[in-house]
N, C-alpha and C positions, 0 to 999 in steps of 0.2 A: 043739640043746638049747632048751629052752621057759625065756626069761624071763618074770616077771613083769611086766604094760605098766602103764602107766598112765594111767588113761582120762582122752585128753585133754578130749573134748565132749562133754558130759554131756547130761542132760535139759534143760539152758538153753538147748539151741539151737533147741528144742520150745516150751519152753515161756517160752524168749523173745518167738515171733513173735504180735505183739499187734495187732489192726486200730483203728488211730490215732481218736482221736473230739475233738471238741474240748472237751469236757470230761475231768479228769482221772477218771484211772481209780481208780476204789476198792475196795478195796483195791488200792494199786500193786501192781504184779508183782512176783516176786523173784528176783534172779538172782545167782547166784555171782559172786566175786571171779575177774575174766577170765574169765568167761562170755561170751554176747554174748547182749544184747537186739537184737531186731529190730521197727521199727519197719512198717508195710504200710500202704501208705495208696492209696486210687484216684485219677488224675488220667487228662488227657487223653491223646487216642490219634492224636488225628490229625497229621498231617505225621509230620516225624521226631523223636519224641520223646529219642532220641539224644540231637540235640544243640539241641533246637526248645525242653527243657525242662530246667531248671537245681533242682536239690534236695538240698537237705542239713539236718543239725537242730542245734541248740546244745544242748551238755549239760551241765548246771548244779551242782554239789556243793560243799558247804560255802564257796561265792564262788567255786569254780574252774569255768572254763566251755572247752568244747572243742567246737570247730567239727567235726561228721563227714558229710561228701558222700555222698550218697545215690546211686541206680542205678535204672534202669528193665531191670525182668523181663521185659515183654510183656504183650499181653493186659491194658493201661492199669494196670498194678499198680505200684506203686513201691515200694522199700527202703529204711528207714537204716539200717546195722549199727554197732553201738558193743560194744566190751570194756569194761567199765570196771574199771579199776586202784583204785579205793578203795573203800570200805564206805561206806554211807551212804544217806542218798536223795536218788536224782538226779531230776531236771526239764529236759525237755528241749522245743523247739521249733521247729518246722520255718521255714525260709526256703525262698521258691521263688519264680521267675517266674509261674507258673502258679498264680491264684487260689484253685482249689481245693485247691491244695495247701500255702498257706502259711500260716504263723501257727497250723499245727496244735500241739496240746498233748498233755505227757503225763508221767508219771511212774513212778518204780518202784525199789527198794529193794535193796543192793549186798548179799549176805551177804558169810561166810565162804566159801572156796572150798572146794568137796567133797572127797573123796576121790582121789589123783592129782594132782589140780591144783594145779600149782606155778606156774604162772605163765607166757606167754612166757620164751624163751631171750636172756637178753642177753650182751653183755663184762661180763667183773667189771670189779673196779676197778683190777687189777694191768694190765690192755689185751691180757691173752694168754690168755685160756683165757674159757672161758661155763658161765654157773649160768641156771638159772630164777629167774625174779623174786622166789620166796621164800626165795631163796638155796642151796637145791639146786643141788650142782653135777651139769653136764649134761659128760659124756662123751661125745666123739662118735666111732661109730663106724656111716659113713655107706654107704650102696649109689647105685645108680644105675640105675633101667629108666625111657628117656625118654617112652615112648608109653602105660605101664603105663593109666592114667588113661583111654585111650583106646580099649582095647581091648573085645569084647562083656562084659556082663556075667557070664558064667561065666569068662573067661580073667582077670579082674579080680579075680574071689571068689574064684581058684586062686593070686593072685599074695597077694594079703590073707591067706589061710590062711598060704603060705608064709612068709610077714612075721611073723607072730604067731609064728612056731617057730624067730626066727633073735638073733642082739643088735641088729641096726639101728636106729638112734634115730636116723636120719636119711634121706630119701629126694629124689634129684635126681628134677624129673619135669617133662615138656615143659607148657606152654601147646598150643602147636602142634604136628602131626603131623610125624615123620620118617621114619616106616615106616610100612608096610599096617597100618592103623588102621581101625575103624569109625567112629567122628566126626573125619572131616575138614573141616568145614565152621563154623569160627567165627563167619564172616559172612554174611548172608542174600546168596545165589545169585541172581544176574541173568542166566546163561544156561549154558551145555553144556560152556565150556571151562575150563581151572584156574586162570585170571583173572579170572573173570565172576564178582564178588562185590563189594560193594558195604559198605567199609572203613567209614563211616558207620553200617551199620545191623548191629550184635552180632546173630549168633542165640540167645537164651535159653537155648532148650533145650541147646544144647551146653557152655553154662556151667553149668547146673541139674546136667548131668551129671558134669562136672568137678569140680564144690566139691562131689557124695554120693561124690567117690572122695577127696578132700582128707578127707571126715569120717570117713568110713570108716577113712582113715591114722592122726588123730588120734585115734579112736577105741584104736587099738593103741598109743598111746603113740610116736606117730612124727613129728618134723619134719618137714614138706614144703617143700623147698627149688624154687622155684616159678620155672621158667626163662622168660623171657618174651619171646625171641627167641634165633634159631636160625640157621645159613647151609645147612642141607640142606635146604632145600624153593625150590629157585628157580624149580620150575614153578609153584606157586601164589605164589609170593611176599609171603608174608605179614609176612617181617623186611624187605618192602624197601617198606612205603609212604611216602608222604610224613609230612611233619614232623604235622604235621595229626592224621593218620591215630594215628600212633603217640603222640603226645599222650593224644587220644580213649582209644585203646585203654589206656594205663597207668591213668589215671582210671577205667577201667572196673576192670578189674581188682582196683586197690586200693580202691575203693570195698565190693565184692563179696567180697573173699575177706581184706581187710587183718584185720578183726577178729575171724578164727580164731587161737590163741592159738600155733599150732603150724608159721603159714605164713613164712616167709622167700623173700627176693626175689633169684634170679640174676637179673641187667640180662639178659645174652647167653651163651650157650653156644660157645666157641671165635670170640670179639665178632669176633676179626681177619681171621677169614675172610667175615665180614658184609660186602660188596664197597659196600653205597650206602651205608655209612654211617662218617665222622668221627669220630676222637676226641674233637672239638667237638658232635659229635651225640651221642655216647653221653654227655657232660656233661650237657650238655642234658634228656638224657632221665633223668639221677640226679637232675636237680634237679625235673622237672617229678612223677618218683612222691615223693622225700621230701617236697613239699608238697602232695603228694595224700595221702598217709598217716599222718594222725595216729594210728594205733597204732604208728608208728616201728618196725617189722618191720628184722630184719637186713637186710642188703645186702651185694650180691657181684657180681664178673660175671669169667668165667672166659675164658681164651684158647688157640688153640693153639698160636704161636707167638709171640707180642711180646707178653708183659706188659704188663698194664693199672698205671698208675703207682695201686697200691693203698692211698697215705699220702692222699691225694683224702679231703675231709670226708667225705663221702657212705657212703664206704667204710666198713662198718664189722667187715669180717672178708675176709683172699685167700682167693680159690677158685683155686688153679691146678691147671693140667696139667704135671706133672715126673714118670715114673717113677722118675730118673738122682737127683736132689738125696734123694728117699727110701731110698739104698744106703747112705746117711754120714749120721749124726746131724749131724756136722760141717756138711755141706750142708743141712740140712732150715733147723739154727739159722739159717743166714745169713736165709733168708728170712724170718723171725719177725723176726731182729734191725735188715734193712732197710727194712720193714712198719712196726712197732711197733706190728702188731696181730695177731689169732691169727691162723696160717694154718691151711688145710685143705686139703692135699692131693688135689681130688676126684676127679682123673684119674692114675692111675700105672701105668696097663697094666691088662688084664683077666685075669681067671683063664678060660683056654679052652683051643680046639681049633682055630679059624680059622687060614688063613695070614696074617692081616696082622700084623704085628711088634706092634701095640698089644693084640692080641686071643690071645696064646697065651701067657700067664704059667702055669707051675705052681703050685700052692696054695702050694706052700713060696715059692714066689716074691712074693704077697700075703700072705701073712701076715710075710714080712721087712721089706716095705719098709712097715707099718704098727708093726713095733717101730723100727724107726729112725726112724722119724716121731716116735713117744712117747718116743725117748731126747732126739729135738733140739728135744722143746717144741713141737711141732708135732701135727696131728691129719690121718689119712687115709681116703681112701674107699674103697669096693668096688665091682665091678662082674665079671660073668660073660659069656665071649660062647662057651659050648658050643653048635654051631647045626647039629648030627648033618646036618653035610656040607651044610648052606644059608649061608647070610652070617649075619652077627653083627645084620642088624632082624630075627628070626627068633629072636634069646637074649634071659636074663635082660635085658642091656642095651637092647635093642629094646621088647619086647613083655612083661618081667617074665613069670609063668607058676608054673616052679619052679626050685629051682637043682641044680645036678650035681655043683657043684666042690666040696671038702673044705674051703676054707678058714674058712665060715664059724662051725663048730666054735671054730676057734682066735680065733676076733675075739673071738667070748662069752668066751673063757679071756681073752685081754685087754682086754676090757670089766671081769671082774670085778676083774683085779690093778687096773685104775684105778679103780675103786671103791674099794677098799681102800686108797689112796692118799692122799697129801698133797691138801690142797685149796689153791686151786681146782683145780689139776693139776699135772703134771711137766714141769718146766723141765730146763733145759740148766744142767749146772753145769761150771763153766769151761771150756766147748765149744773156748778157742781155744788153750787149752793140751795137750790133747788127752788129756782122762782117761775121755772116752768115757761118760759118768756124766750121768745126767737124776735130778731129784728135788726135793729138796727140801736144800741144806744145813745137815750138823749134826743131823738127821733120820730121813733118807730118802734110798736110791739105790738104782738100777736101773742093773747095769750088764748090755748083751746083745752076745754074742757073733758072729749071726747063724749062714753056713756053717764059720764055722771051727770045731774041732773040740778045743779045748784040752783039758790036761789036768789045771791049776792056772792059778789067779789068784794075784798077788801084790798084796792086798787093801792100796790104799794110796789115802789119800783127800786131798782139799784141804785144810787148814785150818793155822791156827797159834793156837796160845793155850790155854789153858780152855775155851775155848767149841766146839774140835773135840775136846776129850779127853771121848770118849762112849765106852760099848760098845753094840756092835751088835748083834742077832740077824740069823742069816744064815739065807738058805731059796736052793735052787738051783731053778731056774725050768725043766722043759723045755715049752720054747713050741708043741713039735708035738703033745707025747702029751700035756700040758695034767697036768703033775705040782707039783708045790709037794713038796721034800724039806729039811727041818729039818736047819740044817747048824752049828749052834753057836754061841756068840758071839765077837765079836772087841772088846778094849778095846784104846783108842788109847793109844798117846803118841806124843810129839814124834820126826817124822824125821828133819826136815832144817827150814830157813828155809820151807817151805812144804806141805808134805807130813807126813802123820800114819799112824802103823800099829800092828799090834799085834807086840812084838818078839818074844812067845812065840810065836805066832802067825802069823807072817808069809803065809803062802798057805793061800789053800780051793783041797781037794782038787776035780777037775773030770771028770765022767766021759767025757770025750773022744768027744763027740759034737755032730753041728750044732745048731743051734736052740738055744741052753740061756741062760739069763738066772740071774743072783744079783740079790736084794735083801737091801739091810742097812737094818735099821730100830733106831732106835734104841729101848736098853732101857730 
């Protein structure tokens, strides 16, 4: 089904890019509220600009002043990229080693944000669920193709179409290659073998290429959850340089792609299988991007089998891998409530045809372990590995393209019940009691069945006092055919010391089939 997207990167990212002068520009430029100006200035070329020349600009609003590190493109060009988060007119000024480059000046004017633009995705303030910066709550119903971004430019524009005609408001997607890619080469090549690359010196072009697939995403109204080390490529070895190297490389990155408004930062994909590298190192390295990024972009970093201890500052939302905790609402909650931050689900099995145990989920199989997710307060990901008899770098999960499986139907159907939802989102209500119920209480409930097949619920909810004596309107949910059926109301009274129901009333009828969800909302 075709959502409606909303366009993350608008004409500001055009008509941000302004060639630095040392006098102010007049009329300043104007750029939407979390747009991003781009600063372009010429400096030196010689040696290794890399790391030979040091640049960043200060930016000045109503006495607030914000440090943003710049980046070298090639071809002696430089950048500073800034979002800014207020209205106003801002002034900014460049610091730099490099004479020609410092002390440059400039200015330019914040509007209102266009159409779409809501803002970066942060934590509310409740620490479990995420809105946009204008307060828009952001639902997330996310995928997964790790190499997409890297594949030719038709296999790209086939995977972009597909995206536009699905619910994904979210995309995992590598830095670095893990499949038969067309740019594999982040770093300028010093000879013939798959280590002969020179960790010091960025190739340009294959980032140039990178952030028009990051625009492109944001263009559709789509997260890019930006992975930035990986443990399957240990013949080139690009998760496994030194401290140095990977240092270098964070600062580039968040330099470069930090103030698109749509980018979020996985540290590592499956970090525990990354062989050279310390739980002391991965520290290390959350500390060394959140001070490289002053647009404070979420953070994550996912595992495949030993949990990253995700209460760590730095952290600002779990990404794990669990199919098994996504089967029990009961299970999803613990992890939210160990946390005490959202989690997301990003890895739970794929929807396929592969022999590998992680790569042959039925549709019905992904689209269950995504309402159990939403019962336990929790939020889940997608991902396809149909690869008509090749390996799974070859599917959606590999190389993006198109998809085959059925379930993304049903994510859009519960993309929209969460919309239609309590804000920020769906909690767990009394998860340890076992009433199986996400919502909102006093409100709002959702309660799902998954494969069982009932025939009646005996519609009994938490509360005691006044303040659980509601009535509800009841709708019976089937999660596979994507129905909504108007099922009556129910008014409360008192059950017992903790439990509330309707005595005339006592059970909805249930049409004794799998998949099926009731929500009671209050009347």
């Amino acid at each position: 089904m075709t959502l409606s997207r909303r366009t993350i990167l608008t004409g500001t990212l055009a008509a941000g890019a302004v060639a630095a002068t040392p006098a102010l520009a007049t009329p300043p430029v104007q750029i939407e509220r979390w747009g991003v100006f781009e600063a372009t200035l010429s400096g030196p070329t010689e040696g290794n600009p890399f790391d030979d020349v040091h640049i960043a600009a200060v930016f000045e609003c109503a006495g607030r002043r914000v440090r943003v590190p710049g980046f070298y493109d090639g071809d002696g060009t430089y950048r500073i990229r800034f979002s800014p988060d207020a209205t106003g007119a801002w002034r900014w000024r460049s610091e730099s080693n490099a004479a020609s480059l410092d002390g440059r000046t400039g200015a330019f004017r914040c509007g209102a944000p266009g159409k779409g633009n809501h803002g970066p995705v942060r934590v509310t303030r409740d620490g479990f669920h995420f809105a946009y910066a204008d307060g828009t709550p952001y639902r997330q119903i996310g995928t997964t193709c790790y190499s997409w971004a890297l594949q030719s430019d038709a296999k790209c524009a086939e995977t972009l179409a597909t995206l536009a005609d699905t619910p994904f408001n979210k995309m995992r997607m590598l830095v670095f290659p893990n499949v038969p890619s067309v740019a594999t080469d982040p770093f300028v090549r010093t000879g013939t073998g798959p280590r002969d690359w020179d960790a010091s010196r960025f190739d340009p072009a294959y980032f140039r290429r990178y952030e028009d697939r990051l625009r492109k995403l944001g263009a559709l109204g789509i997260e890019a959850d930006v992975i930035l080390f990986h443990p399957y490529d240990v013949k080139r070895g690009y998760s496994d340089m030194r401290r140095a190297d990977d240092e270098r490389y964070l600062r580039y990155v968040a330099a470069r792609f930090g103030a698109f408004r749509h980018v979020w930062w996985s540290m590592a994909n499956e970090y525990d299988d990354v062989k050279s590298k310390s739980d002391a190192d991965w520290d290390h390295l959350f500390e060394v991007l959140q001070a490289a990024d002053p647009h404070d972009r979420l953070r994550s970093i996912h595992q495949i089998k030993r949990y990253y201890d995700h209460r760590k500052p730095w952290i600002t939302h779990a990404s794990v891998q669990n199919g098994h905790a996504v089967l029990d609402d009961g299970r999803a909650e613990l992890h939210r409530a160990m946390t005490g931050k959202p989690v997301i689900f990003d890895e739970v099995c794929y929807e396929g045809d592969i022999d590998k145990r992680w790569g042959n989920l039925s549709a019905e199989g992904m689209v269950e372990r995504f309402w159990w997710g939403t019962i336990g307060g929790t939020y889940v990901g997608h991902s396809e590995t149909f690869a008509s008899g090749r390996n799974a770098d070859f599917s959606w999960l590999g190389q993006g393209g198109t998809l085959h499986g059925a379930s993304a139907p049903r994510l859009g159907f519960l993309r929209r019940i969460l919309e239609d939802g309590p804000v920020p989102g769906i909690d767990p209500i009394q998860t340890w009691w076992g009433y199986r119920l996400g919502g909102r209480e006093h409100d709002y409930y959702l309660r799902y069945f998954g494969e069982e097949a009932p025939r009646a619920w005996p519609v009994i909810l938490p509360g005691k006092g006044a303040e659980a004596l509601h009535t509800y309107r009841a709708d019976i949910i089937d999660t596979w055919n994507m129905t909504i059926t108007p099922a009556g109301t129910f008014t409360m009274a008192q059950m017992n010391d903790y439990d509330v129901h309707d005595p005339v009333r006592p059970t909805l009828a249930l049409p004794g089939t799998p998949w099926i969800a009731v929500r009671l909302v209050r009347a």
